[in-house]
C-alpha positions in Angstrom: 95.2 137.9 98.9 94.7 138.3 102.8 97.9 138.2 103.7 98.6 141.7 101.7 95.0 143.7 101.6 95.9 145.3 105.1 98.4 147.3 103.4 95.4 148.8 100.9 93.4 149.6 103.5 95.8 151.0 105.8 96.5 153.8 102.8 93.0 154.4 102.8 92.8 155.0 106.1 96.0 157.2 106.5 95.1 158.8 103.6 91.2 159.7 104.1 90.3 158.8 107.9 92.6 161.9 109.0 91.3 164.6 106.6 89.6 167.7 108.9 85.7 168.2 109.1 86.6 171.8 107.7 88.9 171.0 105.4 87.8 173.1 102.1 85.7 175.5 103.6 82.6 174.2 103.3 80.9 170.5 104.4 80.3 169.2 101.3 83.5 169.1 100.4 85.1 167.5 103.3 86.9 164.1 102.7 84.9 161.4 102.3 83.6 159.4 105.6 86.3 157.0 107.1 84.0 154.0 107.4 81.8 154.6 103.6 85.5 154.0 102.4 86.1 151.2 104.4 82.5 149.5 103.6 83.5 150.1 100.3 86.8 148.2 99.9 85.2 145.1 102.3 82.6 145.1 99.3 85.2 143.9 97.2 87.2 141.6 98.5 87.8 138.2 96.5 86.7 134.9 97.6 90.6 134.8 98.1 90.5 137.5 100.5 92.4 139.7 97.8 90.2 143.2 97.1 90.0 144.2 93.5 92.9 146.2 92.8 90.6 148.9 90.1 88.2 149.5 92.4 90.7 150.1 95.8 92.9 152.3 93.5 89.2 154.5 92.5 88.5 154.9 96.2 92.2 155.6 97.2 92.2 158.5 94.3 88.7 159.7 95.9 90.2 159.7 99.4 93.3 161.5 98.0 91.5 164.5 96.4 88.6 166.5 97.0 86.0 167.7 94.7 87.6 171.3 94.3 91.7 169.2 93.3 92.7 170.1 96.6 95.2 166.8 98.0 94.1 165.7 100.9 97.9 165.8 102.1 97.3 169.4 102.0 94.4 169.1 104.6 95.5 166.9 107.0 94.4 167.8 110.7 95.0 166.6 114.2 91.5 164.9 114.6 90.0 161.4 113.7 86.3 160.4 112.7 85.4 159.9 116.8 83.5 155.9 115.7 87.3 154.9 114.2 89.7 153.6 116.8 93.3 155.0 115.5 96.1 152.7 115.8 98.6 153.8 118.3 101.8 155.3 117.0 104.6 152.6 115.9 107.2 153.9 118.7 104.3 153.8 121.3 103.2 150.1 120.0 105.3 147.4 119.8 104.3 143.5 119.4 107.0 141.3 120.1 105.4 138.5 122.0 102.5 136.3 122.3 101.7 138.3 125.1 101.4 141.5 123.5 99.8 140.6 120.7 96.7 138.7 122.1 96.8 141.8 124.8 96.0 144.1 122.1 93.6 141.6 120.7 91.8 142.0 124.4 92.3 145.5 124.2 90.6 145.7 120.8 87.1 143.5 121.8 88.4 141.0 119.2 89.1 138.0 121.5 85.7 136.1 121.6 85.4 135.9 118.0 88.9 135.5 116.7 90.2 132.4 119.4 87.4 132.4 122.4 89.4 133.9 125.0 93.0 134.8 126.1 94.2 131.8 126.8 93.2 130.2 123.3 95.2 133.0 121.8 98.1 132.3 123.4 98.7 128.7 122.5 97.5 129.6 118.9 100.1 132.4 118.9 102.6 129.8 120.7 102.1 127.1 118.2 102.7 130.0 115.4 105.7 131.2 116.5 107.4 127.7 117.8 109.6 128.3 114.8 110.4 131.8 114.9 108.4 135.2 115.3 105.3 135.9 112.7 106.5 138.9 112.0 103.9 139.5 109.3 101.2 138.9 111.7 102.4 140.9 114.5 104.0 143.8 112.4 100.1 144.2 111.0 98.9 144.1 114.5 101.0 146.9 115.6 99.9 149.4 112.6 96.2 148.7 112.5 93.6 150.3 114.9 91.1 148.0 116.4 88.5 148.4 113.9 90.9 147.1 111.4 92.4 144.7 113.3 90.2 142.0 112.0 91.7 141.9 108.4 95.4 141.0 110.2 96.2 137.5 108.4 96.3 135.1 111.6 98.9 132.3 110.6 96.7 128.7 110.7 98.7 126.4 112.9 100.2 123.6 111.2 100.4 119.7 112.6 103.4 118.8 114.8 105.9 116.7 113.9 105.4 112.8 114.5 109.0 112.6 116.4 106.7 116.2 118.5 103.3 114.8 119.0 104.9 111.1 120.6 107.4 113.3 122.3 104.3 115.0 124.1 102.4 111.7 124.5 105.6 110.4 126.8 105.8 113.6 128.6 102.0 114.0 129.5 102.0 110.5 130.5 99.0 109.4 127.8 98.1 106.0 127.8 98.6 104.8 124.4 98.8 101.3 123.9 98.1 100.6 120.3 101.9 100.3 119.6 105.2 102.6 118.1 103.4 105.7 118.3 105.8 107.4 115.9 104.8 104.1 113.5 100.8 105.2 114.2 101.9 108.8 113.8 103.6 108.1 110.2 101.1 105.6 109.1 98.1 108.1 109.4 100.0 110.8 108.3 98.7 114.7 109.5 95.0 114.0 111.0 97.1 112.1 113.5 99.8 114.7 114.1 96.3 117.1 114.4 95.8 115.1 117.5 98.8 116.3 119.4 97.4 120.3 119.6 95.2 118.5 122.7 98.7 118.1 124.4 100.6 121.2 123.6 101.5 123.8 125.9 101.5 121.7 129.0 97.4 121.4 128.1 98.2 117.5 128.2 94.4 116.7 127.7 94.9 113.3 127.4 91.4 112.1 126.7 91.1 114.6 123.7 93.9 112.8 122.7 93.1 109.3 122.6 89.6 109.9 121.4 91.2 112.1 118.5 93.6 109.2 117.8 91.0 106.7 118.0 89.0 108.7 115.4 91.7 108.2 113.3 93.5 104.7 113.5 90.0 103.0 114.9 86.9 105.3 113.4 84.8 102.1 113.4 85.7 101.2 117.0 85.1 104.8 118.2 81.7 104.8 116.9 80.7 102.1 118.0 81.6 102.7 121.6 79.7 106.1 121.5 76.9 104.5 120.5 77.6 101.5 122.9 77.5 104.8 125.6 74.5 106.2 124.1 72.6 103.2 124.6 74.1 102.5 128.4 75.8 99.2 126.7 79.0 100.4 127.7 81.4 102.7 129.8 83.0 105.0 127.5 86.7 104.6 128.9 86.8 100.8 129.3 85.2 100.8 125.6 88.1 103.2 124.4 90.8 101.1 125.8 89.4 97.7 123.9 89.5 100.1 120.9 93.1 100.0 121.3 93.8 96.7 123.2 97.2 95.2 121.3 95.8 91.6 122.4 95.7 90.0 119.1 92.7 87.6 119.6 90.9 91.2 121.6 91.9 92.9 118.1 89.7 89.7 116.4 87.2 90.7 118.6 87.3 94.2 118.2 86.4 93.5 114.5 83.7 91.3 114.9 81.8 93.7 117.1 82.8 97.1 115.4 81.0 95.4 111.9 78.1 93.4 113.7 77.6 97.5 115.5 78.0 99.1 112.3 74.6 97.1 111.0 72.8 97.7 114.2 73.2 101.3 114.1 71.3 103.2 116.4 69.1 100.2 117.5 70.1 99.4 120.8 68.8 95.7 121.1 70.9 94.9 118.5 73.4 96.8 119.2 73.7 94.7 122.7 73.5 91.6 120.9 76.8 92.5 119.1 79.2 93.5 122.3 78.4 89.7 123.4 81.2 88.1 121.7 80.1 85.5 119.1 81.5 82.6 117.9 84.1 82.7 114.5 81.6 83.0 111.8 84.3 81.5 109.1 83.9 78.1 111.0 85.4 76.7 114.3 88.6 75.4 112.3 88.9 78.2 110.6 88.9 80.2 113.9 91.1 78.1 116.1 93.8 78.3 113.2 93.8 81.8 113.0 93.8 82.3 116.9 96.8 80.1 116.7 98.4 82.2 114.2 97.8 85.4 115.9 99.3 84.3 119.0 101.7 82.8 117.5 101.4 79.3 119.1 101.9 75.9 117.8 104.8 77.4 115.4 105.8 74.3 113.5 102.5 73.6 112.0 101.4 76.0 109.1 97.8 77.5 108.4 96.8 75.0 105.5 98.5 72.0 107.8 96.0 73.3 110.8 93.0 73.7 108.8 93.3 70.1 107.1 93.9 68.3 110.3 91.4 70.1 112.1 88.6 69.5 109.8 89.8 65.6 109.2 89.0 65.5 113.0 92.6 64.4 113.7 93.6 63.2 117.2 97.0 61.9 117.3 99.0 61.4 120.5 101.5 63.1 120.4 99.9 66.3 118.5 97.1 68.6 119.2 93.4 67.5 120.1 91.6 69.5 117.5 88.5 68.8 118.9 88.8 69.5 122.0 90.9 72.6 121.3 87.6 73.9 118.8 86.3 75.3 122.1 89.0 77.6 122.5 88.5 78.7 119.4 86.8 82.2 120.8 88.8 83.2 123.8 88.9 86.8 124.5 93.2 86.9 124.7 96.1 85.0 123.7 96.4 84.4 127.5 93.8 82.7 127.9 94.0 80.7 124.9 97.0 79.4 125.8 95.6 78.0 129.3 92.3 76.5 127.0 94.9 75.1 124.9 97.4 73.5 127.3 94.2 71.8 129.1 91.9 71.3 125.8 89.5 68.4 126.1 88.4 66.3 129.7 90.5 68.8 131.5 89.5 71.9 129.9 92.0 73.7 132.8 92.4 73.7 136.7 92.0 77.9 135.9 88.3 77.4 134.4 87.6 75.4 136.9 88.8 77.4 140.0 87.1 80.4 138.5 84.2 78.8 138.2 83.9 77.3 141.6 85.4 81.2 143.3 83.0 83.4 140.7 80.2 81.8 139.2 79.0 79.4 142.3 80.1 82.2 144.9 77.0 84.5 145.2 79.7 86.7 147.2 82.8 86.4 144.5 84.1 90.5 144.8 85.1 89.6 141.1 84.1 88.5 137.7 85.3 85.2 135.8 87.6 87.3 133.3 89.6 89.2 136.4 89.7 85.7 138.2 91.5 83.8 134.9 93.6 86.9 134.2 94.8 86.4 137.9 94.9 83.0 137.3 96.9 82.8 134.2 99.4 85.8 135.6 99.9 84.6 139.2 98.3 85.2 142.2 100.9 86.1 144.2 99.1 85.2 147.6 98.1 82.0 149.5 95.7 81.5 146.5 98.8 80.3 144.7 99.0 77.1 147.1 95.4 76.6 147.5 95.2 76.7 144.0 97.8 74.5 143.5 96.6 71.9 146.1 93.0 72.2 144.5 94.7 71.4 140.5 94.4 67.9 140.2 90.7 67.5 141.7 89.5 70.1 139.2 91.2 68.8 136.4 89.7 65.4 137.3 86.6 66.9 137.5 86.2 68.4 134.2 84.4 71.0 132.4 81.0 69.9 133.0 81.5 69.2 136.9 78.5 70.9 139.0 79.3 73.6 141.4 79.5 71.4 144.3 81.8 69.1 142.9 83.9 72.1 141.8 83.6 74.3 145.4 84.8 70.6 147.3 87.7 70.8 145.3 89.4 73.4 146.7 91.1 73.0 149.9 89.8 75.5 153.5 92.3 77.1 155.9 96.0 77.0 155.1 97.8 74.7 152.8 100.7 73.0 153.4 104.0 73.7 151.4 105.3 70.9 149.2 108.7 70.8 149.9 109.7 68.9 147.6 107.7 70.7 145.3 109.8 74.2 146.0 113.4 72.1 146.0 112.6 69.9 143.0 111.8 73.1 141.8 115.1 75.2 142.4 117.6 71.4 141.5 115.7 71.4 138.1 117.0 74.8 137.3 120.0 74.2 138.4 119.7 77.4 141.3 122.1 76.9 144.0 119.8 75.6 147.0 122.0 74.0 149.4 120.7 72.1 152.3 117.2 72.7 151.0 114.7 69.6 152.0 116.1 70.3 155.2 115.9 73.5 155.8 112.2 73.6 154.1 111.3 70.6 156.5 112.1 72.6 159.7 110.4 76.1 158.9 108.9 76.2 154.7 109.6 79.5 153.4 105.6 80.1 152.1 106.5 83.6 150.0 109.6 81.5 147.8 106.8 78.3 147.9 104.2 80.9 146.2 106.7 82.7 144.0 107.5 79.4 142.7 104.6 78.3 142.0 103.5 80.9 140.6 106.4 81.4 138.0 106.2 77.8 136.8 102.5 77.4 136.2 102.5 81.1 133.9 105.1 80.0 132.0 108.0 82.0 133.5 110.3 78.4 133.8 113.4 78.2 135.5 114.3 81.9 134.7 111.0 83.1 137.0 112.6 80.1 139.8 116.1 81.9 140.0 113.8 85.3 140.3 112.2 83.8 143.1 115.1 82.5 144.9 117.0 85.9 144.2 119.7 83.6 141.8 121.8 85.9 139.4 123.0 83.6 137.1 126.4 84.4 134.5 125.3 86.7 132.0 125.0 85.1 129.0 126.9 86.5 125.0 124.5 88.0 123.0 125.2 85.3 120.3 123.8 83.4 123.2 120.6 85.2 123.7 120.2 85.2 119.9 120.3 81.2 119.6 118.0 80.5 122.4 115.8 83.1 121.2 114.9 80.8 117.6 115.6 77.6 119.6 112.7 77.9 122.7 109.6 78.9 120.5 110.1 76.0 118.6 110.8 73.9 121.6 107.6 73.6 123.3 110.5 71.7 126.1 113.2 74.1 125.6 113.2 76.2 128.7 115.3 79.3 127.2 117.0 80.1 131.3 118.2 76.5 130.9 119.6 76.9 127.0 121.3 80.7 128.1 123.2 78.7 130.7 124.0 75.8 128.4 125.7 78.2 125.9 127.4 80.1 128.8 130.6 80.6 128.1 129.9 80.8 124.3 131.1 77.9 122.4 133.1 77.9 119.6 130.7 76.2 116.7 127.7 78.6 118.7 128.3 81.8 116.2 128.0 78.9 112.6 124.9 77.5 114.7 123.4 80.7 114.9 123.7 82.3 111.1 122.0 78.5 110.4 119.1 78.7 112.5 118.4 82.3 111.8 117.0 81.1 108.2 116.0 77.4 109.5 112.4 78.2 110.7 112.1 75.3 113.2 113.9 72.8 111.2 116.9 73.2 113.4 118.3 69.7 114.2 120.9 69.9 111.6 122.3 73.7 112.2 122.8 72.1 115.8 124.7 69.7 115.1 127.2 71.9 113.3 130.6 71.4 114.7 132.0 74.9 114.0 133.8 73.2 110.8 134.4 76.3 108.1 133.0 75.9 104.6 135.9 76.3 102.1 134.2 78.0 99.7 133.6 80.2 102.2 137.2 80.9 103.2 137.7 81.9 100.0 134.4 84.4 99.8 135.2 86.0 103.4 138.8 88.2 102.1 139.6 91.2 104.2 138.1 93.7 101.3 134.5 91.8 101.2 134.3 90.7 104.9 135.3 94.2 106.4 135.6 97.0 103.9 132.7 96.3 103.2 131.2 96.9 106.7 129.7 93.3 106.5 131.5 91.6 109.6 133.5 92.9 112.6 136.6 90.4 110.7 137.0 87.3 108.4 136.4 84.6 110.6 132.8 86.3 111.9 132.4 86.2 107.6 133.4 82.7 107.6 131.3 81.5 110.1 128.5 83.3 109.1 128.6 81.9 105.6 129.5 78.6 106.6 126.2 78.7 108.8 123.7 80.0 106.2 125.2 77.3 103.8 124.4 75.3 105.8 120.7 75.9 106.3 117.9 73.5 105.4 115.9 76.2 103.5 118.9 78.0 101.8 118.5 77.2 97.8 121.7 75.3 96.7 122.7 78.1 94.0 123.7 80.6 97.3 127.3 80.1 97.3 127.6 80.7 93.2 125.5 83.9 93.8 127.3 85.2 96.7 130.6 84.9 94.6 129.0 86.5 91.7 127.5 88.9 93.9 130.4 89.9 95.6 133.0 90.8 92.1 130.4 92.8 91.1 130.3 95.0 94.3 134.1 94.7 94.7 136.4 97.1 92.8 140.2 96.2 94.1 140.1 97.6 97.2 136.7 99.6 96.9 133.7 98.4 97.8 129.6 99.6 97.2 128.6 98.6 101.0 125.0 98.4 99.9 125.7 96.0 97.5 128.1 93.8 98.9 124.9 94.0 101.5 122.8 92.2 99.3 125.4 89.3 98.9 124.8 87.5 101.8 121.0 88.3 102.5 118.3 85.7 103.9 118.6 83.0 102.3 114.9 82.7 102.5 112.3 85.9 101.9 109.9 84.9 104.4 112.8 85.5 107.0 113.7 88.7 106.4 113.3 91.5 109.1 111.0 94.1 107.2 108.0 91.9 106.2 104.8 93.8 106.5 101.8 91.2 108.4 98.7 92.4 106.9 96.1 91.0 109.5 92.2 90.8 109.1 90.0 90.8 105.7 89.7 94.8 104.8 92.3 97.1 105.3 94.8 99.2 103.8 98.9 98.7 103.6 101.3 101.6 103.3 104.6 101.1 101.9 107.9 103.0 101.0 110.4 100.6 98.7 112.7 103.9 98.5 116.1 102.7 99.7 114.7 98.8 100.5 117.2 95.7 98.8 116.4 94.6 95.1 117.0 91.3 96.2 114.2 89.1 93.6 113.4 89.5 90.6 110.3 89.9 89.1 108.7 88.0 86.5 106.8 90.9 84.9 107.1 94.9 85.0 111.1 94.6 83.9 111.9 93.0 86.3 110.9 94.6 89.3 112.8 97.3 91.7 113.1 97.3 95.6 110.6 95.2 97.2 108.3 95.9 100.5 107.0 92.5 101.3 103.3 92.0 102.7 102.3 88.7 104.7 98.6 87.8 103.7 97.2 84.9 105.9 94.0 83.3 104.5 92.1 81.3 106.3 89.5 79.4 104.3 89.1 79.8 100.1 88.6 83.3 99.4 88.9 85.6 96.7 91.7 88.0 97.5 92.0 91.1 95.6 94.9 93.5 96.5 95.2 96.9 94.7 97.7 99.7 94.7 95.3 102.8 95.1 97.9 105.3 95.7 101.4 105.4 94.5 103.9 108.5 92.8 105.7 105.9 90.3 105.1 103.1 88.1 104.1 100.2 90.3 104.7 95.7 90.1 103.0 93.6 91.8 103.5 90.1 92.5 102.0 87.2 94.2 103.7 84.3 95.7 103.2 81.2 98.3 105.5 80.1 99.0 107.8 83.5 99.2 110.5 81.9 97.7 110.1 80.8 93.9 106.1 80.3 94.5 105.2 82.7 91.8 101.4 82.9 91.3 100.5 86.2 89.2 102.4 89.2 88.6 100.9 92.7 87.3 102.0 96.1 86.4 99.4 98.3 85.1 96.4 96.4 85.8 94.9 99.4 88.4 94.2 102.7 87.3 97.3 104.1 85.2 100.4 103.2 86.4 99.1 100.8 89.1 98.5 97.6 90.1 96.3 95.3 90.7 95.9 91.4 91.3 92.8 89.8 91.9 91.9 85.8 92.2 90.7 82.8 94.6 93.0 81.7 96.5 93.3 78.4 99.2 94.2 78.5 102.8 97.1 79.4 102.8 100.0 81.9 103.6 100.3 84.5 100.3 103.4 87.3 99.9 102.5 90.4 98.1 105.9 91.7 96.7 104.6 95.5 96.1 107.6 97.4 94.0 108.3 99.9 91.1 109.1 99.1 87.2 112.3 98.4 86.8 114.4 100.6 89.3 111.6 103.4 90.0 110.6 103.1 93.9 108.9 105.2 96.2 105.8 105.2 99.0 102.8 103.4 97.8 99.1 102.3 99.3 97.7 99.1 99.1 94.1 98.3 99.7 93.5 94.7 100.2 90.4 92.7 100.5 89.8 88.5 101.7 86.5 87.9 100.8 85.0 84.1 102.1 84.3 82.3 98.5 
């Protein structure tokens, strides 16, 4: 092997390269020539690097003894063969650093071809010896002359850490917006952690590095923008960043054009024809559910509830105009879905229409439609804001198919006045301390808190960007609080989550029972707040000192009892969940001992679909990787014994498709099963339906939402890959 023939050669060279012309009397038998030795044992060497042992003993033997049995220790003079360089003597040579050793690499001519130049030696050498000194490497460097130095084993550099490479992405400053990047870094594994030699040793190339990393996480998107650049479609850097854009509806995008580019190949026509976004192929339903889903808007209503309503045409007051919201179906970001949305139908949105009238129908406009209705949507922050706000309700009278001088008339000239009753209306309905307001406002409007206001209520900031805006610092709410509001106001479309923080300011007693209810509610949450605090007995009797804080489970019994008295209490918890917790709980209890990871498991989610480690598998091709190592056992499964530790993947499908979901890679005995819904909606489970030990399901399924409960047989666990395919049927 490489990383001993040095020491061969070496001999030889010790041993022959220093014998005397003269030695012996006459030339013929001098010691062989240096280099016809050294030809000679590079002849041999392995495809591992490794010369063959028989041959390099025959040539040290010949370079040993001459023809007449004299040993060449005998002859050994003071000269050298004047073409071989000798290596300097060990006291004189010593390589302790990166330095030295890539200096006697310059010193030796065997820079350019070994690492290019200098500087490429030292961050290999660097990256080497992070760890500790190559003392292998440099102790060969120090005996071999320059001639040899070529057969010292250089150590290859192996791939940074994940917790190294992200550290070096924050401290270069890299733009990286697909996410965790430890996450990304973990998920991709070591062609990933490759990426972060662009960054070491204050190199910080941070273009390297986000085109390496878009090789790997996006290879389709990163193609296609070259191309894109090849064919002057696109610029390269604002292509790049849509290649990692975390905009869920830009991600849809993304998608669309990366497979429409992957058919066009090189042909640019085509190739053009796919960055112009195109409408959902799966159908204009199909697409404005999804988009809704992404987003995560309109909450309460499920896939299959959206995509029967929308396709019966249904119109009903006091729910959502699926007609009219069809032609939002295709908006480039959840932002500006949300403003199609809220404005669907005759007033498809004051923003449309002010963009249109400022972009479109101004031959001057400094910018394009999309900056205008990101401004739009985020706040303008200027005396836009009132002009805007004065021009609202003549564009939303106007419509989406108003002309641009109907649309241009709309908008007010010069200086707007401020509504002051607007602004104080404003700061009463938020309950913001504005004493003496009307008055005040009357005699000389304050136009920066008029925009600021306006501004924060029309993007959706509510009453929390009004005390912003008028510099209001209200108490600070519990985090039991926080926690509440946070399930209450996405389910609220009303609920304006400044105005539910101060509501539950100090925290009131029944709040903590409220909250372990609604955290497994969904949006069904009328009853968990109308809980008075009450304890459930059963629960008194569950929550003892041993189970509530041995345990570990709760900071003391009542926390227990309130907690269990809560998820009791829940709309989706399955009436059997008191009877298991009991049962659970004696069998993690020993007297006063107690497994911590089991009595865990007593008081889980009562529901699967809420627990905190579901995987959301997004798109219709893609792979899943999971790790049930250390993850709860916490449902059984109907085939492969039962089932271990379950990783739990969220499958949306849109229309009725055949979904087909494999286990590729895995180091144990794999189960998979299907459900919808999570809990007790078993469809088809399999153990060894894949190749060998893996598993594979594969069938038509509805629109619908599907959990793939990926786990071992019996109680084996352990990382596993998942490939997973929706195919339209």
């Amino acid at each position: 092997m490489i990383a001993r023939s040095w020491l061969p050669v070496a001999a030889i060279l010790l041993m022959a390269g220093c014998v005397q012309d003269g030695a012996g009397g006459d030339p013929a038998d001098a010691a062989p020539d240096i280099e016809g030795v050294v030809l000679t044992d590079l002849d041999v060497i392995q495809p591992d690097g490794a010369p063959d042992e028989g041959i390099v003993e025959d040539a040290m033997a010949d370079a040993a003894m001459s023809d007449d049995g004299i040993s060449a220790d005998e002859g050994i003079g003071d000269a050298a063969p004047a073409d071989a360089t000798p290596a300097p003597d060990a006291a004189q040579l010593t390589i302790d650093s990166c330095e030295a050793a890539c200096d006697r690499y310059a010193e030796c001519d065997e820079i350019a071809d070994r690492f290019g130049d200098v500087d490429a030696c030292l961050r290999h050498c660097e990256r080497v010896s992070r760890l500790g000194p190559p003392e292998e490497w440099w102790g060969c460097i120090e005996l071999e002359a320059c001639n040899f130095l070529r057969l010292c084993p250089v150590p290859p550099i192996e791939p940074l850490p994940c917790a190294e490479v992200c550290d070096l992405v924050g401290a270069c400053g890299v733009d990286y917006p697909r996410g965790d990047c430890v996450t990304a870094c973990e998920d991709f594994g070591e062609p990933f952690r490759q990426c972060g030699d662009v960054l070491f040793g204050g190199v910080c190339d941070g273009d390297a590095f986000r085109r390496c990393a878009i090789d790997v996480t996006f290879p389709q998107c990163g193609r296609t923008c070259e191309a894109g650049v090849a064919c002057n479609l696109v610029r390269e850097g604002e292509c790049l960043d849509r290649c990692f854009d975390p905009d869920p509806l830009a991600q849809r995008s993304r998608r669309r054009i990366n497979a429409c580019a992957l058919g066009a190949a090189d042909d640019c026509p085509r190739l053009d024809a796919c960055f112009i976004d195109q409408p959902d192929p799966a159908g204009a339903c199909a697409g404005l559910c999804e988009a809704k889903q992404l987003c995560g808007l309109d909450l309460g209503v499920s896939s299959i509830d959206c995509l029967q309503a929308c396709s019966a045409g249904q119109n009903e007051p006091d729910g959502p105009d699926y007609p009219a919201e069809q032609a939002c179906a295709n908006s480039p970001s959840c932002a500006e879905f949300a403003v199609c949305l809220d404005s669907a139908g005759a007033r498809l949105g004051p923003c449309f229409g002010w963009c249109q009238a400022t972009t479109t129908c101004n031959p001057d406009a400094e910018q394009d439609r999309a900056t205008c209705m990101a401004e739009c949507v985020g706040g303008f922050g200027d005396e836009d804001t009132l002009r805007f706000g004065a021009a609202a309700p003549c564009l939303a009278e106007a419509g989406p198919g108003a002309d641009c001088d109907a649309l241009v008339a709309c908008i007010p000239e010069g200086e707007p006045m401020v509504d002051c009753e607007g602004v104080c209306g404003a700061l009463d309905r938020c309950r913001v301390p504005a004493e003496g307001c009307r008055e005040q406002c009357a005699e000389a409007p304050d136009r920066d808190l008029a925009i600021c206001l306006a501004d924060a209520q029309r993007v959706g900031d509510g009453c929390g960007g009004v005390a912003r805006c008028a510099a209001y610092a209200p108490p600070a709410p519990p985090a039991q609080c926080e926690a509440l509001c946070d399930l209450v106001t996405p389910c609220d479309g009303e609920a304006d989550p400044y105005l539910c923080r101060l509501d539950c300011t100090p925290l009131p007693p029944a709040l903590p029972t409220q909250l372990a209810c609604a955290g497994f509610a969904g949006c069904d949450l009328e009853g968990c707040l109308a809980l008075d605090g009450t304890a459930n007995p059963i629960c008194e009797t569950l929550c003892t000192p041993v189970a509530a804080v041995a345990c570990g489970l709760y900071p003391d019994v009542a926390a227990c009892v309130a907690a269990c008295t809560g998820l009791a209490a829940s709309p989706r918890t399955p009436a059997e969940f008191l009877d298991r917790a009991d049962a659970c709980l004696g069998a993690a209890i020993d007297g006063e001992l107690c497994d911590a990871a089991a009595a865990a498991n007593c008081f889980a989610p009562a529901s699967c679909d809420q627990r905190d480690d579901l995987i959301f598998f997004n798109g219709n091709q893609g792979q899943v990787q999971t790790n049930t190592a250390g993850l709860p056992n916490a449902y059984p499964s109907p085939c492969g014994g039962g089932g271990g530790s379950e990783a739990i993947v969220v499958v949306n499908v849109a229309v009725r498709s055949n979904l087909r979901a494999e286990i590729i890679d895995a180091d144990h005995d794999t189960v998979m099963n299907l459900s919808s819904p999570c809990d007790d909606g078993h469809i088809e489970c399999d153990d060894d339906g894949g190749a060998g030990l893996r598993s594979l399901i594969e069938r038509v399924v509805e629109p619908g939402t599907y959990y793939l409960f990926i786990e071992g047989f019996s109680d084996d666990a352990g990382p596993a890959t998942t490939a997973i395919t929706i195919t339209p049927n």
